[in-house]
C-alpha positions, 0 to 999 in steps of 0.5 A: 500498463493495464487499466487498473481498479480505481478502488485500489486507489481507496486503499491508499491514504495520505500522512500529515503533521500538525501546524504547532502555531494554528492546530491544523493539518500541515501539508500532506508528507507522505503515503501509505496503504490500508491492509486487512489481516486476517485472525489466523486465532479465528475463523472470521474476525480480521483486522486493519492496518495502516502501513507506511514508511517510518521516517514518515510516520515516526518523523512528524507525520503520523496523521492519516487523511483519507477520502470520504462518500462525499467527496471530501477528506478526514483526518484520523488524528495518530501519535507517532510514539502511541499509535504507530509501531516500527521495526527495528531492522527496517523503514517501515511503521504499522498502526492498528486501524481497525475500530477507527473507521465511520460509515462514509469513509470511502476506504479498500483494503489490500488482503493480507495474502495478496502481500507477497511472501517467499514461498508466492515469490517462488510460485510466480518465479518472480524476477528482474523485468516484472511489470509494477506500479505504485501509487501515493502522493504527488506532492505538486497536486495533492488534492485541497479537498480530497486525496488525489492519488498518482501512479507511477510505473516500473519494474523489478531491477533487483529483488531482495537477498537475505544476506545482501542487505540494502543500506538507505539513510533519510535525510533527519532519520536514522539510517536503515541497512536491510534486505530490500527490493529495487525497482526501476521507477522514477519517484519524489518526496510525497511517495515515501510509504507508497504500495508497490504492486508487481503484475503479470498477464499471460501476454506479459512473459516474455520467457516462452517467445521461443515457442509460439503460443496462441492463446484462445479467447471466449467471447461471449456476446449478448445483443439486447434489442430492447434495452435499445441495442446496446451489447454487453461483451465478456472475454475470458482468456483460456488460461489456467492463471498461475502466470496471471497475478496482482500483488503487493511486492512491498512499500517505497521507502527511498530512492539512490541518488545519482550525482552530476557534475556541471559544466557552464557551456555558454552564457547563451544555452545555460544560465547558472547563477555563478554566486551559487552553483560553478562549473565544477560543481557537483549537484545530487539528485534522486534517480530512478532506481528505488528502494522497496521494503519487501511485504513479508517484512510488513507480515512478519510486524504484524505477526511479531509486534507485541503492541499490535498482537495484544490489541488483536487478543483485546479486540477477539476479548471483547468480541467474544464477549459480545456473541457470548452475551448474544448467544446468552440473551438468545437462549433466555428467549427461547427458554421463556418462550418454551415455558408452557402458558400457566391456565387462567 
């Protein structure tokens, strides 16, 4: 695996519930990733969203926890029925964060055409063995004062198919039946919502082994004796980059499950509690292949929801409002300016 960007990690966020006794943030429950999407109705305007797994967020988890400059953490308080929207055909909510940020949020956001759609699929000729990681939350070391965000690796085993839709249930959640990706990757309660990234480095394809390539690399090197000899070195491989990406395949929703049979071997080698577990016995427990709602859902929410299309129409309303208003309190200016100066 590659060293990856740490601000990446900065776009990833933690999902809690309230304590109904105290008031106060529960444990965190969850994960999801910050997109920023650009206005196709405007040159320049863009909006930001929180994405994650519905049965999160819509199950009693809506509140997001990100980082701040200080190092600690805030909340931004979400209602699962008023702020975040789901869709209907699968796991996965979205809420319009886009005015709800302060200067000392420590926040990135994943651009919006780094989200892999169909056609870039076809592009990358992504298939089964693409290198992939996610990142989320480790539930056994989340971070008391700030989010402490994990990693774990994979690849692509099954990529999704329209008319081969994948059917997951959440345990206390609706049931979800759509076309989804799997990927070979160990997971755990906490990652729920997680980014799940797929990359691929020229040295990485293992397709063309047939034919020996050598690869030519540029090294361009500097010796600074008087900043007391230290060298700054810059390797740019020779390659057009169409076999080289970063992109968000999608987000974690679930996982199968495998099933074992117990089997007592001996009182000295295994212990089993005979009160509550007996040979025989047939235990459940998550594998490692895992469920991954392709990006061009999350795409196809934000371009179809009512809710999120009416909030990006009053938003470009009122920033219109304000350049017009601007560009208004400009002309006067110069208006009065250009008036000649009446003789005393």
């Amino acid at each position: 695996m590659p060293r990856l960007w740490k601000a990446y990690t900065n776009a990833v966020f933690f999902l809690h519930g309230k304590d109904p006794k105290t008031g106060r943030l529960g444990p965190p429950s969850g994960s999801g990733v910050f997109i920023n999407a650009h206005d196709p109705a405007t040159e320049s305007r863009s909006h930001i969203y929180a994405v994650t797994a519905a049965h999160v967020a819509k199950g009693g988890h809506p509140i997001i926890r990100l980082n701040t400059k200080d190092s600690k953490s805030r909340p931004l308080e979400l209602d699962a029925d008023v702020d975040w929207v789901g869709a209907p055909w699968e796991d996965i909510a979205v809420a319009d964060v886009t005015d709800r940020f302060s200067a000392n949020d420590q926040v990135a956001t994943i651009p919006s055409h780094h989200l892999l759609s169909p056609p870039w699929m076809e592009f990358f000729d992504i298939g089964i063995g693409e290198d992939g990681f996610m990142l989320g939350l480790f539930t056994s070391h989340a971070g008391k004062n700030r989010n402490m965000i994990a990693a774990r690796f994979g690849n692509v085993s099954l990529l999704a198919v329209e008319d081969e839709p994948i059917y997951h249930k959440t345990e206390g959640f609706q049931a979800f039946k759509t076309p989804c990706h799997v990927f070979d990757l160990h997971s755990r309660p906490g990652f729920s919502g997680s980014p799940v990234f797929v990359y691929r480095t020229p040295e990485a394809d293992i397709r063309d082994l047939d034919a020996v390539q050598t690869k030519r690399v540029a090294v361009h090197g500097r010796w600074d004796r008087a900043g007391g000899g230290t060298r700054s070195m810059y390797i740019t491989p020779d390659d057009d980059g169409e076999n080289s990406f970063l992109r968000l395949l999608g987000v974690h929703v679930g996982q199968f499950h495998e099933k074992l049979r117990l089997k007592k071997v001996s009182s000295t080698s295994v212990e089993v509690d005979d009160t509550s577990i007996h040979t025989g016995d047939t235990v459940r427990f998550p594998g490692s292949m895992t469920i991954v709602v392709p990006a061009w859902q999350i795409l196809k929410l934000l371009e179809e929801n009512e809710t999120l299309r009416n909030m990006r129409n009053a938003r470009n309303g009122r920033s219109q409002a304000e350049e017009d208003a601007s560009e208004g309190v400009a002309v006067a200016e110069a208006e009065a300016s250009a008036k000649p100066v009446p003789k005393g």
